[in-house]
C-alpha positions in Angstrom: 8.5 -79.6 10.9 6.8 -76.6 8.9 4.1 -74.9 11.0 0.5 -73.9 9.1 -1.8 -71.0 10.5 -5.3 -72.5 11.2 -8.3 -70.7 9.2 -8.1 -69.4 13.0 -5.0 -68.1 13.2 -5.4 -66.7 9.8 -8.5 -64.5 11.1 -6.4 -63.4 13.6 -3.9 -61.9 11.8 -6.0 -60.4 9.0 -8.0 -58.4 12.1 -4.6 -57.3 13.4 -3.3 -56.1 9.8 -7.0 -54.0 9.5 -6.7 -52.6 13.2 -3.2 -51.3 12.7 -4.2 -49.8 8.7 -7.6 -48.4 10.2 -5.1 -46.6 13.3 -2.5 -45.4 10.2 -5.7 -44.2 8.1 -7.1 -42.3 11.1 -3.7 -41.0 12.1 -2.9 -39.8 8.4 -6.5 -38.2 8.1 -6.0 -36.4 11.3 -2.7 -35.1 10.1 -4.5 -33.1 7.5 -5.6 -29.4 8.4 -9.2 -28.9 8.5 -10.7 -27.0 5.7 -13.1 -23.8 7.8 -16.5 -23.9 7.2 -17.9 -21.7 5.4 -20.7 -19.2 6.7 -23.0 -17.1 4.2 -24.5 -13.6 4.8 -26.5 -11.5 2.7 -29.1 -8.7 2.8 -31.7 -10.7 2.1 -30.9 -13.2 5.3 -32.4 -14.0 8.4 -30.2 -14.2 11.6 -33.7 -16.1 13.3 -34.3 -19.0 10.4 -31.2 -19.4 8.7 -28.8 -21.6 9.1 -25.4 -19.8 7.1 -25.5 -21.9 3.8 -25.6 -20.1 0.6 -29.4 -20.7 0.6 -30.5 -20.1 4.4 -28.0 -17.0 4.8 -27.3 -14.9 8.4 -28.4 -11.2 7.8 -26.1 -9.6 9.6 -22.3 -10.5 10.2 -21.5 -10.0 13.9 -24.3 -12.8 14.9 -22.6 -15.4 12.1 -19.2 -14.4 13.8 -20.6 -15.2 17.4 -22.6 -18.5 15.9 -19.8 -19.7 14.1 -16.3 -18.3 14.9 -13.1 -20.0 13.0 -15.3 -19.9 10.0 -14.6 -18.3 6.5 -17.8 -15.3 6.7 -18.5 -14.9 3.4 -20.5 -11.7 2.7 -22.5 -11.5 -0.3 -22.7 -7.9 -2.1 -24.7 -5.0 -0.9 -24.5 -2.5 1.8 -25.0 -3.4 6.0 -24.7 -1.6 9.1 -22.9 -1.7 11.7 -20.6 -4.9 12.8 -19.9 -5.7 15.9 -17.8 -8.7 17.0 -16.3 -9.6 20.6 -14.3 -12.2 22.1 -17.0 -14.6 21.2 -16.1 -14.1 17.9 -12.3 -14.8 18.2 -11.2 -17.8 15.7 -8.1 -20.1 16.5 -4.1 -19.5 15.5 -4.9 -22.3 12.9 -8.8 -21.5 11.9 -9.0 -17.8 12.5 -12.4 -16.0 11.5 -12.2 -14.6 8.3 -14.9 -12.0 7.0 -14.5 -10.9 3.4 -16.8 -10.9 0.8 -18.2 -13.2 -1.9 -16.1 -13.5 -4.7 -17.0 -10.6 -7.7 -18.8 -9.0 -5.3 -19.2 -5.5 -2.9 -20.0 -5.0 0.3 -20.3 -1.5 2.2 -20.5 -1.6 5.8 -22.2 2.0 6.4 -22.6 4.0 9.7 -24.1 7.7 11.0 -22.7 8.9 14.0 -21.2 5.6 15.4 -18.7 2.9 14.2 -19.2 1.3 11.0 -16.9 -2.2 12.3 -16.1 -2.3 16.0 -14.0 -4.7 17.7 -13.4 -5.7 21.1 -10.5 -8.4 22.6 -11.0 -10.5 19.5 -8.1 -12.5 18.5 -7.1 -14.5 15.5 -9.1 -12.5 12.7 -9.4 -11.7 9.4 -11.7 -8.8 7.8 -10.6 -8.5 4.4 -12.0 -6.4 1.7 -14.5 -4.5 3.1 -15.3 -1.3 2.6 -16.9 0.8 5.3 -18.6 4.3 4.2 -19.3 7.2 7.3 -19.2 6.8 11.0 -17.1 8.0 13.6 -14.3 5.0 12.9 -14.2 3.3 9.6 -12.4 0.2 11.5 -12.2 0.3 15.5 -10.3 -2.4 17.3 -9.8 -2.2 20.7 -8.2 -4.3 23.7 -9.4 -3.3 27.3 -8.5 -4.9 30.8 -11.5 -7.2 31.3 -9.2 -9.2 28.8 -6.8 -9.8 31.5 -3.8 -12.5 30.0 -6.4 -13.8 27.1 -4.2 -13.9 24.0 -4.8 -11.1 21.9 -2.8 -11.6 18.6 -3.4 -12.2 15.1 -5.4 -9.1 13.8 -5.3 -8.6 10.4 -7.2 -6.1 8.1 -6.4 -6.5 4.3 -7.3 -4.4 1.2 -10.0 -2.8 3.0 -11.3 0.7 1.8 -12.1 3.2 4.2 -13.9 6.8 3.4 -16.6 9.4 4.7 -15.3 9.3 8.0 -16.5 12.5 9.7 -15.5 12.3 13.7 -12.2 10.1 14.9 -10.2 7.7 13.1 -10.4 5.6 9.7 -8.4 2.7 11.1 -7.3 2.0 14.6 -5.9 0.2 17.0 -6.5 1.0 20.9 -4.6 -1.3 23.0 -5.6 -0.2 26.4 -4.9 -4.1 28.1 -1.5 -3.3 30.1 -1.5 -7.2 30.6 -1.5 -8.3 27.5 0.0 -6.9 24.4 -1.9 -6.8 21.2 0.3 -8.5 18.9 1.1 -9.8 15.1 -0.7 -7.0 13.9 -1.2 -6.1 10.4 -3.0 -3.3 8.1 -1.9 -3.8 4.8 -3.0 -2.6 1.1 -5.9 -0.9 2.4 -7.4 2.6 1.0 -7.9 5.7 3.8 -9.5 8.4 2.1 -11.4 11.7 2.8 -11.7 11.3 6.2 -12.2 14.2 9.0 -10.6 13.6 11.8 -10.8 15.9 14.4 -7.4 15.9 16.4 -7.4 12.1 15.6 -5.7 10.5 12.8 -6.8 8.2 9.2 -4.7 5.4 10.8 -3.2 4.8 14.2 -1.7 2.1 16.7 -2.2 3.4 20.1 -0.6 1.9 23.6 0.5 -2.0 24.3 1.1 -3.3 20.8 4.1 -5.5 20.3 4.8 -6.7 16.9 3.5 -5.1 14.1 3.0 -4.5 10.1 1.6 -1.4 8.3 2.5 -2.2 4.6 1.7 -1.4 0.5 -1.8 0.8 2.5 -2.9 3.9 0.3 -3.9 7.6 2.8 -4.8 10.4 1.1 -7.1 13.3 0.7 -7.3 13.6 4.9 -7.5 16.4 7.2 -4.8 15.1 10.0 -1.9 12.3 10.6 -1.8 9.9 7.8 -0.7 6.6 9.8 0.7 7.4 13.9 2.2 4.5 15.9 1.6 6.2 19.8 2.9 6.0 23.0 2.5 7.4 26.6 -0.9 8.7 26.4 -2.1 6.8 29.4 -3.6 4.7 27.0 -2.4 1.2 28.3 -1.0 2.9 31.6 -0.9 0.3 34.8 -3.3 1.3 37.4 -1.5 0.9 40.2 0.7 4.1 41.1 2.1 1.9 43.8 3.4 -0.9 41.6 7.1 -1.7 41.4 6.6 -1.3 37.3 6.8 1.5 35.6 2.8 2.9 35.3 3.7 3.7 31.5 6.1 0.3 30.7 3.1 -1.2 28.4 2.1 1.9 26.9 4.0 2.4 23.9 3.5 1.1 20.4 6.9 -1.0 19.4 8.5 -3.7 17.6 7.3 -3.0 13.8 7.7 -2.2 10.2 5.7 0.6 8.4 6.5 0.0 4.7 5.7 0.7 1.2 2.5 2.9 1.9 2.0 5.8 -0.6 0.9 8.8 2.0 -0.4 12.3 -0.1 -2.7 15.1 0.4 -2.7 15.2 4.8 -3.3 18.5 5.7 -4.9 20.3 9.0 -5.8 23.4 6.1 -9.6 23.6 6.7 -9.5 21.4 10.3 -11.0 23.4 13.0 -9.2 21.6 15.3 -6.2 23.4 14.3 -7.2 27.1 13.6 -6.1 29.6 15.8 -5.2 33.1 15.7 -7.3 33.2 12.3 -5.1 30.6 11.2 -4.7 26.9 10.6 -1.4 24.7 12.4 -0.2 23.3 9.0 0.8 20.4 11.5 -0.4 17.2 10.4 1.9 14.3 9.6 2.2 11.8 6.6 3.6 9.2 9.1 4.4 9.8 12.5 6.2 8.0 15.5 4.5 9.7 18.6 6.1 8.0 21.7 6.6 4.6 19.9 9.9 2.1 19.5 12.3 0.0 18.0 9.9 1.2 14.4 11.5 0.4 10.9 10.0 2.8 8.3 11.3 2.0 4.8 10.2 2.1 1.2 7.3 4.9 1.8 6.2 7.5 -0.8 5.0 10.8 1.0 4.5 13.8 -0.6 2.1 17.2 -0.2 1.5 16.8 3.5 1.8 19.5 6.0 5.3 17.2 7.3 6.3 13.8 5.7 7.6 12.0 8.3 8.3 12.9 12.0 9.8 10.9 15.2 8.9 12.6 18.1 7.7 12.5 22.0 4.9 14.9 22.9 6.0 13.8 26.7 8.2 14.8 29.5 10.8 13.0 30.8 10.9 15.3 33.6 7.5 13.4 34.3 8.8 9.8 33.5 12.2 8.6 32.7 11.1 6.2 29.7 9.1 9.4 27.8 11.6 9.0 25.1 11.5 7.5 21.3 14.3 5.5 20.6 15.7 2.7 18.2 13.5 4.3 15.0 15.1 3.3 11.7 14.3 5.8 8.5 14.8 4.6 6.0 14.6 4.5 2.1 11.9 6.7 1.9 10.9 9.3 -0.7 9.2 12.6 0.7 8.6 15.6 -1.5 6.3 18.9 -1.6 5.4 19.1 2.2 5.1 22.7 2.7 3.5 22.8 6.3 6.9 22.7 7.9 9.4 19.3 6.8 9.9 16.5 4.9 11.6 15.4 7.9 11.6 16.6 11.5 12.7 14.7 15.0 12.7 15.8 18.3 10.3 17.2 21.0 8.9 20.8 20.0 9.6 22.2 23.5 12.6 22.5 25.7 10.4 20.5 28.5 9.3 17.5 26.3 11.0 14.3 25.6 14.0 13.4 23.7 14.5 11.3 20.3 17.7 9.0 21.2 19.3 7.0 19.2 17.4 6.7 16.1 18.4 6.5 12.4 17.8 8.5 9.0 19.5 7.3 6.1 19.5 6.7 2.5 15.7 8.8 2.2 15.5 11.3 -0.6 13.8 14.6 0.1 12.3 16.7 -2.9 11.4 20.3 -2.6 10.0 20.3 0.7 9.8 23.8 2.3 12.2 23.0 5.3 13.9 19.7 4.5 15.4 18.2 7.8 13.9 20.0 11.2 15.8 19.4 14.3 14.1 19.4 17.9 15.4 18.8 21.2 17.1 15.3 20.0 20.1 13.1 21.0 22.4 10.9 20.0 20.9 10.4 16.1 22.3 9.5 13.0 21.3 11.9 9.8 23.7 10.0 6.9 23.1 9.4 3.1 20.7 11.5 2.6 19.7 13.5 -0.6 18.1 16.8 -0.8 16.4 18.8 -3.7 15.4 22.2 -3.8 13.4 23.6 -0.9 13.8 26.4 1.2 16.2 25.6 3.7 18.3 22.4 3.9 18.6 21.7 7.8 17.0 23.7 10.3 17.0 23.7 14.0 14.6 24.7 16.7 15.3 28.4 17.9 13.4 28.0 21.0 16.4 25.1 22.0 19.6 25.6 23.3 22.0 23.6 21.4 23.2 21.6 24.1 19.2 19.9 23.7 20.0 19.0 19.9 23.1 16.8 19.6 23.2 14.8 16.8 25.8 13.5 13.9 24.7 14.8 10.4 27.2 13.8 8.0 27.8 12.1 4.7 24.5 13.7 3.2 23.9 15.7 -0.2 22.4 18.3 -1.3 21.6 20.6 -4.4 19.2 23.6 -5.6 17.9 24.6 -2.2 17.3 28.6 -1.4 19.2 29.2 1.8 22.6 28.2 1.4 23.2 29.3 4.7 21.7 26.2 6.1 23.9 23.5 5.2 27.6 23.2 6.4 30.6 21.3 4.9 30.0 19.1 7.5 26.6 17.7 6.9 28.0 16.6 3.4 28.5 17.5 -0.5 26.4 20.4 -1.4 26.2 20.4 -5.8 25.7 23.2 -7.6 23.1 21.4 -10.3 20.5 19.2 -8.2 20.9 17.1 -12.1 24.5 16.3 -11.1 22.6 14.3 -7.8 19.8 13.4 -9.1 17.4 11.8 -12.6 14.0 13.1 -11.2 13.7 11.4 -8.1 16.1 8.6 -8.5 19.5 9.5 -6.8 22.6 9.8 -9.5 25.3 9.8 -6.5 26.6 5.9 -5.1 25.0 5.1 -1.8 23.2 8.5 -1.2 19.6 8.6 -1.4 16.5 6.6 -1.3 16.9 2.7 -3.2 13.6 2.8 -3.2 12.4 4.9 -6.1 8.6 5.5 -6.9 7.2 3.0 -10.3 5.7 4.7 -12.9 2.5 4.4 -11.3 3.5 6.5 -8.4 4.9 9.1 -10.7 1.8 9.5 -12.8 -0.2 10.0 -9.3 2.2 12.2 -7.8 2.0 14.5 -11.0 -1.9 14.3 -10.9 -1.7 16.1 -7.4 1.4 18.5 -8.0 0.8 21.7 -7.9 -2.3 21.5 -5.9 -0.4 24.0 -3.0 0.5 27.1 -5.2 
């Protein structure tokens, strides 16, 4: 006997087939990411009336950040002082805060005798094409123990411009939290220009940062270090000298790539930080590993600093057993016209200061630099494939050392045109007679020696603009 659904039955079933659609709608609609608000600024705003839409605007950035954090800040052009955000204005790993500024337009964050953006244990955010004019720091962010074990990761600053600085830094990065590393890190395709920096530098990483990115950024036209990764300062040091851990195990900037910057005009010449005995230390760095590890630097075009790239220690191990730089890859990197002392030097200065162990340089080509490769108190490196032009002296080590304090494999190298023939031996590699039998310009002619990366056209027509500007 067939069985019919009542008008009853039939209600029944129609509710159950809406329930279970409405639970499948609600499901597929929470799925879908959430699109961030959006917050307005703009000179003309008012932090007490409005309300951040594009007609009731905030007037000043660090109170939208703290009112509204996880949104998209969107700055509308014209010039603000100083911004100051906290943890209160951390976003979330999927809806960080973003600050960058209205499409088509410009916005200047300008400062006198203090810092022009300042940041303090904020995680998960974004400031992105700014521009900060003056102050002390261009770009300060800084970690400190009241964090404790907060997360601190996902810091990004992108195709900011940075300039006027006249104290400290441009950019950086002080993670002084030995609990908690900052981490996931990034400063990429942003400008660093004429800043004075004291005995600081126009972009540095200082103490417990773990995982980081420096890439495609543009320093020039400074008066010390173009980008520093540091260690062992004490910056992140645990504070108990009674601890089972090592006091200085946090301390060290490690685990990250610095790539495909163009570095140019860093000099101490004119620093008074540097001048002594009526002179100037011609000292300053284009990149340099200062106590940092496990660092890949690839694909960078350096030229008419005082040195192009160094990977040193400016720490005893006599005083701790981990003062040492280790697992630094060079690589691919094309350094010419630094005349302060290298294109590339490794090594602690002093017979008392800590080794470099067990790093890499290879496949980097060095133009015309006044010393090409300097050798400090170093171990266990590998100096392989690389190809020198011109300068004054091909490979040169420390005096001051014993050569017990600078053991190191240098082999399979070439090299052409320099002055003091002296300073290469058979056994560092091929030495040509022609540097045009190595090399077309800057672009290596011999298999597997040299830099792969080779500066564009673009690069060229820049580095030719500033040539010659050291006669």
């Amino acid at each position: 006997m067939k069985q019919f659904l009542t008008s009853k039955d039939t209600s029944k079933w129609m509710l159950c087939v809406l329930l279970i659609a409405f639970i499948f709608g609600l499901s597929a609609c929470t799925s879908k990411p959430m699109q961030p608000a959006e917050v307005h600024v703009a000179t003309d705003g008012s932090d007490d009336t409005g309300s951040g839409k594009p007609e009731e605007p905030y007037a000043t950035v660090s109170y939208a950040a703290r009112t509204m954090p996880g949104s998209v800040i969107v700055v509308h052009g014209g010039t603000y002082g100083p911004i100051r955000l906290d943890a209160d204005s951390s976003g979330t790993e999927d809806s960080p805060t973003c600050i960058r500024p209205a499409e088509g337009e410009t916005v200047v964050v300008k400062a006198e005798g203090e810092v022009c953006i300042s940041i303090c244990n904020t995680s998960h955010i974004v400031i992105e094409g700014i521009e900060t004019e003056g102050g002390t720091h261009g770009i300060d962010y800084e970690s400190t123990r009241e964090a404790e074990d907060a997360t601190l990761s996902d810091i990004t600053f992108r195709k900011c411009k940075v300039h006027g600085v006249r104290g400290v830094h441009g950019i950086c990065v002080y993670a002084r939290n030995d609990l908690t590393a900052v981490s996931n890190l990034t400063v990429e395709e942003c400008e660093v220009y004429d800043c004075q920096c004291g005995s600081s530098e126009s972009v540095v990483l200082n103490g417990n940062i773990d995982g980081f990115l420096i890439a495609g950024n543009r320093v020039h036209d400074n008066n010390n270090i173009g980008i520093d990764m540091i260690g062992f300062e004490g910056t992140a040091m645990h504070p108990d000298q009674a601890s089972e851990k090592n006091q200085y195990e946090a301390d060290r900037v490690r685990n990250g790539i610095c790539r495909d910057n163009v570095i140019y005009n860093i000099s101490a010449e004119g620093n008074d930080a540097y001048f002594e005995d009526g002179e100037y230390d011609l000292c300053a760095d284009g990149i340099y590993v200062d106590g940092g590890c496990d660092i890949e630097i690839c694909n960078n075009f350096i030229f008419n600093c005082d040195i192009g790239l160094e990977v040193a220690t400016e720490h005893s191990p006599e005083e701790n057993e981990i003062f040492k730089v280790t697992g630094v890859n060079v690589h691919d990197n094309v350094i010419a016209d630094c005349h302060g002392w290298a294109g590339i030097g490794f090594g602690g200065y002093d017979s008392d200061l800590g080794f470099t162990e067990e790093c890499e340089f290879a496949h980097n080509t060095l133009v015309d630099n006044s010393t090409q490769i300097g050798v400090q108190r170093s171990m266990n490196n590998r100096v392989y494939a690389n190809l020198i032009l011109g300068g004054e002296t091909a490979v040169e080590f420390n005096d001051d050392l014993s050569k017990e304090d600078m053991k190191n494999d240098i082999s399979g190298n070439a090299a052409a045109d320099f002055e003091d023939e002296d300073s290469w031996n058979d056994e560092y590699g091929k030495l040509y007679a022609d540097r045009k039998e190595a090399a077309e310009e800057f672009r290596s002619l011999i298999d597997d020696v040299g830099s792969r990366f080779v500066p564009d056209e673009d690069m060229m027509e820049l580095y030719r603009e500033n040539a010659g500007m050291e006669e």
